[in-house]
N, CA, C and O of each residue as an XYZ file, in Angstrom:
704
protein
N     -26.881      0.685     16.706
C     -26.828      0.518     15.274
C     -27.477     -0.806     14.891
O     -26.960     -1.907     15.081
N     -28.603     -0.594     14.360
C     -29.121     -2.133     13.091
C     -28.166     -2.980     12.595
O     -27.766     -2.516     11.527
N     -27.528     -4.164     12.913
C     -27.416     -4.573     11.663
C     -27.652     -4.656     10.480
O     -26.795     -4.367      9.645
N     -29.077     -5.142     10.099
C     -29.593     -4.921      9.080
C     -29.981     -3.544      8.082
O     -30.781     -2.790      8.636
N     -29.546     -3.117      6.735
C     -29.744     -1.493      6.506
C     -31.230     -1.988      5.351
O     -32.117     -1.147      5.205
N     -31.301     -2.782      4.928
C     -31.932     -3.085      3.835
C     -31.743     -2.504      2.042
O     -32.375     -2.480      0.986
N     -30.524     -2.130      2.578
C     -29.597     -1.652      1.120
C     -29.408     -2.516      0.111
O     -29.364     -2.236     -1.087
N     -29.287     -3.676      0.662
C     -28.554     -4.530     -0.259
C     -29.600     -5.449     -0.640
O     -29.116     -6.279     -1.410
N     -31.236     -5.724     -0.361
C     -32.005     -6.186     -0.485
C     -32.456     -6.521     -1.828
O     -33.112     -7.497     -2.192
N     -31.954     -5.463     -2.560
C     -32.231     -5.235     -4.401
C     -30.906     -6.387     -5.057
O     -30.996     -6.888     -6.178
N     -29.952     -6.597     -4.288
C     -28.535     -7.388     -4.800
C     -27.461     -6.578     -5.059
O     -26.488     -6.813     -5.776
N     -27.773     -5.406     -4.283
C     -26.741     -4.600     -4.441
C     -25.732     -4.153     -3.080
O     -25.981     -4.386     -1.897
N     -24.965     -3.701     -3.438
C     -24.083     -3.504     -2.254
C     -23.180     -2.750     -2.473
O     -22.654     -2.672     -3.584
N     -22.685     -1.774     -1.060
C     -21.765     -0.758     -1.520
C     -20.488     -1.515     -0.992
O     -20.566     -2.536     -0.308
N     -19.345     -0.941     -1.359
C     -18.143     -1.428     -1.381
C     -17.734     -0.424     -0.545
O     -18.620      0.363     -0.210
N     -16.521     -0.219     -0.075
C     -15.573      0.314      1.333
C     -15.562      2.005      0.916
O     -15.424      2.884      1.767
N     -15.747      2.297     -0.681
C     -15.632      3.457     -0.788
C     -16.674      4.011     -1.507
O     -16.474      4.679     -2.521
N     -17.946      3.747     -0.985
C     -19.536      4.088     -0.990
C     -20.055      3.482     -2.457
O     -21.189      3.033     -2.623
N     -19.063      3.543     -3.456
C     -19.548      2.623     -4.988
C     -20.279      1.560     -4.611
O     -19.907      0.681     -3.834
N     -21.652      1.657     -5.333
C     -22.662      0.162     -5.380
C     -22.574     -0.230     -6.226
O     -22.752      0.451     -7.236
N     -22.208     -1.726     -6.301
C     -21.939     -2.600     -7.347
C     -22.370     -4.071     -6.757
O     -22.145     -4.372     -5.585
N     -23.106     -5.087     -7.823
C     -24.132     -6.258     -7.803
C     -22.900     -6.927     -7.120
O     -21.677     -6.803     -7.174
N     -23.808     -7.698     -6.450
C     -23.848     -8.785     -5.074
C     -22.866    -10.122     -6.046
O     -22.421    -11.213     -5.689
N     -22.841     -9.618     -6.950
C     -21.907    -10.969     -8.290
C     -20.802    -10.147     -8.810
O     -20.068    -10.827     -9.527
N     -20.386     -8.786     -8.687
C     -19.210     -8.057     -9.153
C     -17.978     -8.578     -8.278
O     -17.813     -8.763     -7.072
N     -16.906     -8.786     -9.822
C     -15.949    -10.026     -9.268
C     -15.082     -9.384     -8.086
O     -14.065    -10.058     -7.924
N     -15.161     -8.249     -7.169
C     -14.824     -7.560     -6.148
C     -15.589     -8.194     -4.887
O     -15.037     -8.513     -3.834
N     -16.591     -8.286     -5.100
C     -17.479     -8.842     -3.991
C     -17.110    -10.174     -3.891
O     -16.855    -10.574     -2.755
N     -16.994    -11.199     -5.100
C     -17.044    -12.199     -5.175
C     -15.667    -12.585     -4.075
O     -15.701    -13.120     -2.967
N     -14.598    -12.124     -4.805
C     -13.183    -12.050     -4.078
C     -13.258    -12.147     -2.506
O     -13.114    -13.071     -1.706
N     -13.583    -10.623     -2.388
C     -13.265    -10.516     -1.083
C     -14.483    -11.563     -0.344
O     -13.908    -12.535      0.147
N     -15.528    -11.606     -0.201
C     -16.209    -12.964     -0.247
C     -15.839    -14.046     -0.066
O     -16.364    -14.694      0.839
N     -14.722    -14.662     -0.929
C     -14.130    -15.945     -1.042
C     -13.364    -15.978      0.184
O     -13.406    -16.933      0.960
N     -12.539    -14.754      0.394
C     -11.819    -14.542      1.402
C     -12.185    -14.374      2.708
O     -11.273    -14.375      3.535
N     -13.241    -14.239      3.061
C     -14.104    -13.931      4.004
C     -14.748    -15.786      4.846
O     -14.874    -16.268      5.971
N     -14.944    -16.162      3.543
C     -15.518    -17.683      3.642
C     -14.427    -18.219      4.571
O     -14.617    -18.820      5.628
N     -13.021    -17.845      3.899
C     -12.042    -18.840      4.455
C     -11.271    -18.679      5.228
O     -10.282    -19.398      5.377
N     -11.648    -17.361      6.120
C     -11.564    -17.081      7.295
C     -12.320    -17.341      8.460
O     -11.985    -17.300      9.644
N     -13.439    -17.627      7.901
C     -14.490    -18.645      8.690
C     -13.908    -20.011      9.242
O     -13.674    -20.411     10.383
N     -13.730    -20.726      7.629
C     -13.280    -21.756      8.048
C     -11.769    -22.321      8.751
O     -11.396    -23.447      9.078
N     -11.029    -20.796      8.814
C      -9.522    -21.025      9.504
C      -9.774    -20.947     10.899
O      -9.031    -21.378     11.781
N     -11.577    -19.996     11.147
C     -11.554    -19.908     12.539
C     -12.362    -21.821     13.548
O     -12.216    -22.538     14.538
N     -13.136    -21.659     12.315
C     -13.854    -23.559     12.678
C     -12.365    -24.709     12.815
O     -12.387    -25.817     13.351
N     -11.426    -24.186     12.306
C     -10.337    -25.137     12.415
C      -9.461    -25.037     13.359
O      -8.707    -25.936     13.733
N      -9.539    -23.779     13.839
C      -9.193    -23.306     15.042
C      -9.733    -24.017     16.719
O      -9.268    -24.278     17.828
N     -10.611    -24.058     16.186
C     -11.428    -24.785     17.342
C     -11.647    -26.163     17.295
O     -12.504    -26.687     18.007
N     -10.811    -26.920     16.368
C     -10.467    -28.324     16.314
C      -9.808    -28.842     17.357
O      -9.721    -30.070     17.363
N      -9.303    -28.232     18.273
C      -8.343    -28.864     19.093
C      -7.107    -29.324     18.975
O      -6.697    -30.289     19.619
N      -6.204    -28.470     17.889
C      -5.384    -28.230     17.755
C      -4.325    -27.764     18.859
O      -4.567    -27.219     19.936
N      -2.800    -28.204     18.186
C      -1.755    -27.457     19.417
C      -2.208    -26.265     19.268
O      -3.095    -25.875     18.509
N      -1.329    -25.460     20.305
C      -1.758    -23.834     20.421
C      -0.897    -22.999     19.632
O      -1.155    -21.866     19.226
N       0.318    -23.772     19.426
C       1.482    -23.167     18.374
C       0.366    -22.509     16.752
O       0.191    -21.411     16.223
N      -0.106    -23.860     16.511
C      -1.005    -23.597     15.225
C      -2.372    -22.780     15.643
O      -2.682    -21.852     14.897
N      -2.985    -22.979     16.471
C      -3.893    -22.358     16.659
C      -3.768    -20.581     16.629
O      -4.680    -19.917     16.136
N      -2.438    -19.884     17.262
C      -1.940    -18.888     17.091
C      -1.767    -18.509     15.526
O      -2.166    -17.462     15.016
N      -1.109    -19.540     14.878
C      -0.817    -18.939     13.777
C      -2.103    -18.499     13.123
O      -2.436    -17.338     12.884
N      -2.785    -19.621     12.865
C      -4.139    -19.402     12.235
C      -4.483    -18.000     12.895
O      -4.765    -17.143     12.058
N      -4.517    -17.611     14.127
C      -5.086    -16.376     14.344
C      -4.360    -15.140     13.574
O      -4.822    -14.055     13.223
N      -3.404    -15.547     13.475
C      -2.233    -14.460     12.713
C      -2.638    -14.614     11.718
O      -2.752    -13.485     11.240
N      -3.061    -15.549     10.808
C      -3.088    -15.382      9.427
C      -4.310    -14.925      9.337
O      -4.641    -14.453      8.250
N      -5.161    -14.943     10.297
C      -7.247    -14.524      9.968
C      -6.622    -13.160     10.604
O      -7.715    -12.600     10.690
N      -5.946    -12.437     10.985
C      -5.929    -10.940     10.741
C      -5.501    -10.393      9.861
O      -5.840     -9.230      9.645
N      -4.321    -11.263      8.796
C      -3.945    -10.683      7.965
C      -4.802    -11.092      7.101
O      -4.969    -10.113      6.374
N      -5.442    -11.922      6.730
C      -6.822    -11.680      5.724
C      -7.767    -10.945      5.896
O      -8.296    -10.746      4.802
N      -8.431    -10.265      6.931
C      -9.478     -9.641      7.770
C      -8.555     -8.119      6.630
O      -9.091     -7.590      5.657
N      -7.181     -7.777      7.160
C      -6.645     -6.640      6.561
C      -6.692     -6.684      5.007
O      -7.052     -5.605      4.538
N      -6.402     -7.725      4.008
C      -6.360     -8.119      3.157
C      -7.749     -7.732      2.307
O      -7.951     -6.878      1.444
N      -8.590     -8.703      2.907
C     -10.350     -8.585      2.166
C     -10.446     -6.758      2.644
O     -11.010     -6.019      1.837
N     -10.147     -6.432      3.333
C     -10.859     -4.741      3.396
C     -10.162     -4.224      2.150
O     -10.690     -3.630      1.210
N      -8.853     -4.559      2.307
C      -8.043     -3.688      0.966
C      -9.037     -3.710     -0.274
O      -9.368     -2.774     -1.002
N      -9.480     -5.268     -0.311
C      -9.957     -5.775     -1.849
C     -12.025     -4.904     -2.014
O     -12.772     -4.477     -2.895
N     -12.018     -5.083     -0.717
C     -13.364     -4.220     -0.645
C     -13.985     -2.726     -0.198
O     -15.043     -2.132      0.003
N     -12.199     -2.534     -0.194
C     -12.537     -0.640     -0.119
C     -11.843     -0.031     -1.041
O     -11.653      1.184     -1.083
N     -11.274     -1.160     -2.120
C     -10.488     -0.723     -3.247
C      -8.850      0.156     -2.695
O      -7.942      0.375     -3.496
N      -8.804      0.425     -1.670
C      -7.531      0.864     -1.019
C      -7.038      0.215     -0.140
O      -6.958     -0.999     -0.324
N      -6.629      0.689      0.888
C      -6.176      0.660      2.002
C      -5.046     -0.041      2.874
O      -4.001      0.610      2.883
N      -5.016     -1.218      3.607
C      -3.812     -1.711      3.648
C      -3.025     -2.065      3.478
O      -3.257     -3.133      2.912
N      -1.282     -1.826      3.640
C      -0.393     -2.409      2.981
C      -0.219     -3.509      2.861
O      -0.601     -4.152      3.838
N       0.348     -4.270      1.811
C       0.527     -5.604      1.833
C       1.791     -5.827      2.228
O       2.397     -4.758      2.295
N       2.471     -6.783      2.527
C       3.444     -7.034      2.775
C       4.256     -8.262      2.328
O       3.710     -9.307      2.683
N       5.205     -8.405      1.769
C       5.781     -9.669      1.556
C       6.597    -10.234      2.318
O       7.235    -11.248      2.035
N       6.639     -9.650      3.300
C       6.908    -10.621      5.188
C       5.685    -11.591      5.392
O       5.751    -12.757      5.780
N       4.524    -10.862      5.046
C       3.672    -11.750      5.181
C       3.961    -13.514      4.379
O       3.769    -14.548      5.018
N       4.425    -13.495      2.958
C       4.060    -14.419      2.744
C       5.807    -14.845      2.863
O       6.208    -15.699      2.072
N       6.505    -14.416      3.560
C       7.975    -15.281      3.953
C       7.721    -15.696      5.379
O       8.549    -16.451      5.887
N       6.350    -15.174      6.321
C       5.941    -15.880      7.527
C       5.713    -17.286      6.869
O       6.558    -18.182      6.886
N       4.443    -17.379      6.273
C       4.212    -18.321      5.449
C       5.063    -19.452      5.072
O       5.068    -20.499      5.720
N       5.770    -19.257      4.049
C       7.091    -20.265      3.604
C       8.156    -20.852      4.875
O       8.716    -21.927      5.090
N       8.097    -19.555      5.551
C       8.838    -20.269      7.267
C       8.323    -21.235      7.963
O       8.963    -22.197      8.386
N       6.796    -20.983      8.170
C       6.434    -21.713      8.490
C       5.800    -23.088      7.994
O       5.317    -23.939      8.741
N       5.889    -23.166      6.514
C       5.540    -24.547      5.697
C       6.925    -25.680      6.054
O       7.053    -26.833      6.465
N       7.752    -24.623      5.642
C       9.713    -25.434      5.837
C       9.490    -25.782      6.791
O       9.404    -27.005      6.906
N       9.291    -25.011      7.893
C       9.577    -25.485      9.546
C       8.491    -26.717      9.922
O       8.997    -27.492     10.734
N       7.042    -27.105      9.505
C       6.439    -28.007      9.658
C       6.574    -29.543      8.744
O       6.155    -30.654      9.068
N       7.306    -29.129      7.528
C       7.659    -29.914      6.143
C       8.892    -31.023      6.753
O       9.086    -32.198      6.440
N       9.616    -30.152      7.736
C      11.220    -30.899      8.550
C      10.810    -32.010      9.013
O      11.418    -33.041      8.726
N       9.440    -32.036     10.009
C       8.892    -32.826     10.852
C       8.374    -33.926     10.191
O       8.134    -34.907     10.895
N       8.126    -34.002      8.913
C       7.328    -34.798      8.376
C       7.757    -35.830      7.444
O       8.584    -35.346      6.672
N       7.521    -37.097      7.197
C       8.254    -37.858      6.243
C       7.662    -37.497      4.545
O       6.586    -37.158      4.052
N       8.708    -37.720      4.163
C       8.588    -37.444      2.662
C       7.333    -38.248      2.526
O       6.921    -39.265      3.084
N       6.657    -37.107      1.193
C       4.949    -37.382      0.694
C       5.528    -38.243     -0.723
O       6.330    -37.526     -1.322
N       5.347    -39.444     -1.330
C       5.510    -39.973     -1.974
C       4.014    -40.197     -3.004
O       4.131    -40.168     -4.229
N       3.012    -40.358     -2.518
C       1.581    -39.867     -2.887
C       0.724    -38.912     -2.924
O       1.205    -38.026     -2.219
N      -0.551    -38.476     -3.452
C      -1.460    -37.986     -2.862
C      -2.280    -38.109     -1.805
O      -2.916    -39.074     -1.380
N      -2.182    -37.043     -1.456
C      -2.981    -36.978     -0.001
C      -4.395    -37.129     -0.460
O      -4.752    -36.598     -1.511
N      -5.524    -38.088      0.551
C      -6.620    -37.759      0.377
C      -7.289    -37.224      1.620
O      -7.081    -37.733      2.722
N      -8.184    -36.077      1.416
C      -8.691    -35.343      2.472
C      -9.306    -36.756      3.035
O      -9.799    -37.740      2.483
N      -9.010    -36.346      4.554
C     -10.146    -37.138      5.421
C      -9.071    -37.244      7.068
O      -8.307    -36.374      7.484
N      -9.288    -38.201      7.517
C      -8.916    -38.802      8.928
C      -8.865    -38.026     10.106
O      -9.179    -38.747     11.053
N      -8.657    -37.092     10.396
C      -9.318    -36.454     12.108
C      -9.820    -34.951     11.015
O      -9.598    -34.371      9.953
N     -10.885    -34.948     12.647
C     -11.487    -33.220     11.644
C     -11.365    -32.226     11.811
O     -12.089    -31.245     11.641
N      -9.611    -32.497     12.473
C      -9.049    -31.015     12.186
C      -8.043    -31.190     11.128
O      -7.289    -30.217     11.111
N      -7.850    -31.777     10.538
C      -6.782    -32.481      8.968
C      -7.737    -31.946      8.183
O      -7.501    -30.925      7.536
N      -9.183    -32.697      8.135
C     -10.183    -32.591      6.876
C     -10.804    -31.331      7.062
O     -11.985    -31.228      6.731
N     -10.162    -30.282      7.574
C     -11.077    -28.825      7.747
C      -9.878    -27.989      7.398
O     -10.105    -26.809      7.131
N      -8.382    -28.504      7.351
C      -7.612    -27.756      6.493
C      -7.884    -28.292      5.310
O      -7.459    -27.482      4.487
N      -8.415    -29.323      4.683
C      -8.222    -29.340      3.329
C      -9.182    -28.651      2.839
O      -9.028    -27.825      1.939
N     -10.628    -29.018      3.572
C     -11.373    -27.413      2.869
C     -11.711    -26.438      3.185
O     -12.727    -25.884      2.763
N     -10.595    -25.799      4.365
C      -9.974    -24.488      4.480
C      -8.682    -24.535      2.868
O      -8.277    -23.519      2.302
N      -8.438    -25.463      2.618
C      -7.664    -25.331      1.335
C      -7.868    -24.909      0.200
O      -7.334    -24.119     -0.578
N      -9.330    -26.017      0.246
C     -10.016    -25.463     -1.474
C     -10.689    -24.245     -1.187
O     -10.781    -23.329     -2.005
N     -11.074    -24.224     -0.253
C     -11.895    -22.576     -0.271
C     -10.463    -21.558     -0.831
O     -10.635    -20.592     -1.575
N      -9.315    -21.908     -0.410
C      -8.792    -20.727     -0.284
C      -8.250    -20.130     -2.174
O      -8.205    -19.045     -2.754
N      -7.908    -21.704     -2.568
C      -7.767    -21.959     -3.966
C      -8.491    -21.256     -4.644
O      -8.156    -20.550     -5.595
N     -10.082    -21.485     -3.961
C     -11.130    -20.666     -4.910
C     -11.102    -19.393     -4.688
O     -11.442    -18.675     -5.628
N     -10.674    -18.713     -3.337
C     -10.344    -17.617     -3.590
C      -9.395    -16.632     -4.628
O      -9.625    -15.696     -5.393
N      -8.449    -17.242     -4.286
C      -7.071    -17.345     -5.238
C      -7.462    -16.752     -6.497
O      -7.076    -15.675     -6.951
N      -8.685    -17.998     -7.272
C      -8.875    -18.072     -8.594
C     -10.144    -16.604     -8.961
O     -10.549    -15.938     -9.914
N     -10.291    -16.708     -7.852
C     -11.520    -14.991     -7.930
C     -10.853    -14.017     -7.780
O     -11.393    -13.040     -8.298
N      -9.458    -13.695     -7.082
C      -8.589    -12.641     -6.882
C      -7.852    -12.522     -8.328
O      -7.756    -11.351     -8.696
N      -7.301    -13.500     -9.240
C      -6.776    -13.874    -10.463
C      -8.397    -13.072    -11.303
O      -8.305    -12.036    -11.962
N      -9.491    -13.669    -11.128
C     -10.280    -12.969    -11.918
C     -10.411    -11.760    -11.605
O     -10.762    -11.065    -12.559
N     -10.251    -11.149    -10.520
C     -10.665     -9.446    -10.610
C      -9.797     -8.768    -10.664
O      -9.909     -7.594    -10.311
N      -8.310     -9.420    -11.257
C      -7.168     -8.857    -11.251
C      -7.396     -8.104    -12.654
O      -7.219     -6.906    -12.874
N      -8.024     -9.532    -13.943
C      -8.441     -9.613    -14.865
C      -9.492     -8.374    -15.380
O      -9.299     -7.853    -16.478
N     -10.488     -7.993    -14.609
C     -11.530     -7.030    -14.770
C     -10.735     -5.683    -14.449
O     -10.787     -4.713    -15.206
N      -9.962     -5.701    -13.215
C      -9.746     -4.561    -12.465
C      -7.984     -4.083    -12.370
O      -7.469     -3.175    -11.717
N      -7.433     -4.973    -13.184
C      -5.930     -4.849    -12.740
C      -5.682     -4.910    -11.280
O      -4.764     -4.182    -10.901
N      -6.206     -5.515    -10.496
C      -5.809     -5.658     -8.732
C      -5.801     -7.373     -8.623
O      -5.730     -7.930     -9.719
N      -5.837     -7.880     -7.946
C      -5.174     -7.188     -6.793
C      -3.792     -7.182     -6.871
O      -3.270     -7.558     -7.920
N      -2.966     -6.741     -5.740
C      -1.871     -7.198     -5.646
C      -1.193     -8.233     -5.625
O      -1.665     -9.212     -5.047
N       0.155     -8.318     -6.270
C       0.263     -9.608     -6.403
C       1.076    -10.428     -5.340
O       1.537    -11.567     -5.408
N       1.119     -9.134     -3.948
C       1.474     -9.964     -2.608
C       0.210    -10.531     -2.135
O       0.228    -11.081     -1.033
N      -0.888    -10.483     -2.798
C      -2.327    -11.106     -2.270
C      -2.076    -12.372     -2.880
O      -1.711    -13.379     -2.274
N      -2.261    -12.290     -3.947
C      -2.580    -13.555     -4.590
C      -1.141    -14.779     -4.181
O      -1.331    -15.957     -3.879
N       0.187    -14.129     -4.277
C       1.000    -14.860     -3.293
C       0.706    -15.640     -1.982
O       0.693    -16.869     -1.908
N       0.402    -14.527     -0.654
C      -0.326    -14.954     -0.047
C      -1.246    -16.124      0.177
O      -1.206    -17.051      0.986
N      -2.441    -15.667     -1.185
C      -3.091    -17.195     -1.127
C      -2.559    -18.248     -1.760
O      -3.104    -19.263     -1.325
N      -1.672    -18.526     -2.663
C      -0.775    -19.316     -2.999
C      -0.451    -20.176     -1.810
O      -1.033    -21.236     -1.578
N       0.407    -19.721     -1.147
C       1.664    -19.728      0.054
C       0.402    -20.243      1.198
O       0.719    -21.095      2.028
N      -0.938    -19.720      1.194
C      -1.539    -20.230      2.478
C      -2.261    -21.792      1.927
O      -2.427    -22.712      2.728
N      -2.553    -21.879      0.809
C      -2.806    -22.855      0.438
C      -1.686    -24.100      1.136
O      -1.953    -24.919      2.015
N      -0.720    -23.952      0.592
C       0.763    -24.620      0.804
C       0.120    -25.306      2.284
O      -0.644    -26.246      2.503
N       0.724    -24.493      3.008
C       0.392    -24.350      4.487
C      -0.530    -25.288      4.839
O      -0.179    -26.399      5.235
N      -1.981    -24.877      4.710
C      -2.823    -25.808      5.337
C      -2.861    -27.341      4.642
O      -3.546    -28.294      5.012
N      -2.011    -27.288      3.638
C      -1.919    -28.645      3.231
C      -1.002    -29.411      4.552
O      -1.441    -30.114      5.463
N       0.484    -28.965      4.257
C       1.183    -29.337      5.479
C       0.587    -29.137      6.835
O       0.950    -29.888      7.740
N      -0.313    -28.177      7.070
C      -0.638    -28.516      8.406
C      -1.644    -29.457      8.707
O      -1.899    -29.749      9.875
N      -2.131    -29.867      7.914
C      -3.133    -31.248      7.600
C      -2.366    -32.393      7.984
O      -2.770    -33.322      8.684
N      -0.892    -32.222      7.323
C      -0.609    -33.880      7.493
C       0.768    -33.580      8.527
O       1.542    -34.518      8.713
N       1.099    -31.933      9.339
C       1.769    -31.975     10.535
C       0.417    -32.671     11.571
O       0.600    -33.340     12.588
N      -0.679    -32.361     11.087
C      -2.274    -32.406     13.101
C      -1.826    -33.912     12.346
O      -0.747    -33.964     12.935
N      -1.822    -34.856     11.712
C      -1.895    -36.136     11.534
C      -0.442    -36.410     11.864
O      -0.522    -37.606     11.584
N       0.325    -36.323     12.090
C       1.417    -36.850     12.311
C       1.557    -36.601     13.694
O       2.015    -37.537     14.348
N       1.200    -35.302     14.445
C       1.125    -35.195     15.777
C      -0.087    -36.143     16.316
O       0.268    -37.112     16.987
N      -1.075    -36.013     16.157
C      -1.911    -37.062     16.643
C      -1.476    -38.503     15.974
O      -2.565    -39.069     15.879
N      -0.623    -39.276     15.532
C      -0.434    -40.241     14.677
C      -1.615    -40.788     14.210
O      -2.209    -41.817     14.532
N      -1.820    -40.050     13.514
C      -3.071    -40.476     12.503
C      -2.839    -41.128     11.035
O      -2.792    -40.139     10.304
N      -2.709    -42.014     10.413
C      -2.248    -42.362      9.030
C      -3.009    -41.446      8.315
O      -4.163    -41.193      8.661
N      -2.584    -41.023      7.539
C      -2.933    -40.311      6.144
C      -3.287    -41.164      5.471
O      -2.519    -42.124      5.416
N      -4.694    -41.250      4.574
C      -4.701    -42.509      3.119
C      -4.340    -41.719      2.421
O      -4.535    -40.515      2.589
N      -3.462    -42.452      1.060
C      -3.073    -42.089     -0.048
C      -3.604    -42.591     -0.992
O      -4.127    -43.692     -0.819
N      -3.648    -42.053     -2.130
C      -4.141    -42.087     -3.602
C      -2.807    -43.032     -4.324
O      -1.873    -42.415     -4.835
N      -2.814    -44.115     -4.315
C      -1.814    -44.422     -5.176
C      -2.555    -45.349     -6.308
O      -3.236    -46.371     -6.229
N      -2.048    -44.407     -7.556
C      -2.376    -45.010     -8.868
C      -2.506    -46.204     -9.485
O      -1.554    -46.474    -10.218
N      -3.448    -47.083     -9.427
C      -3.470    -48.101    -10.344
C      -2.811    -48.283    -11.659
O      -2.997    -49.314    -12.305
């Protein structure tokens, strides 16, 4: 099989259930966003991270992998709201370890910290494209958009759990 079909060459593209719709329809865009930031959960993966997190991340890039098909075949997998109480378990359970955040965090200091934060904003921006095609399309679900909520959360705390395990200082933003 080709990779390449040359279908989509015009800016078009079919979706999971043969409908062609532009390479900018807020469906594409979505699942897209979601796609991006599974990339970057897998580049963060390979930071050299414990293996505890490194697992999870793999757990959570399958349940997005299941997620983006739903959003790009207009059906298909269930969502689940175990999924996003994995999530919250695991923010609490890394949040215990950590001393109270009294500031803002600023992205930066090892580059597996600064690849959750923009594994963060990517995911935000997903978020805000799933909110828009909810808008066009009444979807998605709103255990998705939870989800990205709840994973946002997450890679924040796991930013400043890889800095606290490596004792790395965090800089903070404190207000003039």
């Amino acid at each position: 099989m080709k990779i390449y079909t040359k279908t989509g060459d015009g800016g078009a593209t079919a979706l999971g259930n043969g409908e062609r719709v532009s390479k900018t329809h807020p469906r594409v865009e979505a699942y897209g966003a979601v796609d991006e930031l599974n990339a970057h959960l897998g580049l963060l993966r390979s930071q050299g991270i414990g293996e505890r997190h490194r697992e999870m991340l793999l757990s959570i890039q399958k349940m997005l992998m299941r997620y983006a098909a739903t959003v790009a075949c207009c059906k298909g997998y269930e969502m689940s709201g175990g999924d996003v109480t994995l999530l919250e378990r695991e923010v609490d359970a890394l949040q215990k370890m950590l001393p109270a955040q009294k500031y803002f965090v600023i992205p930066g200091g090892s580059a597996a910290a600064a690849q959750c934060h923009v594994a963060r904003c990517v995911c935000r921006r997903a978020e805000r494209l799933m909110v828009k095609l909810g808008e066009v399309t009444g979807e998605p679900s709103p255990i998705l958009l939870q989800l990205l909520n709840r994973l946002s959360d997450y890679l924040f705390v796991l930013s400043r759990s890889i800095h606290a395990e490596s004792q790395v200082a965090e800089a903070m933003w404190i207000p003039s």
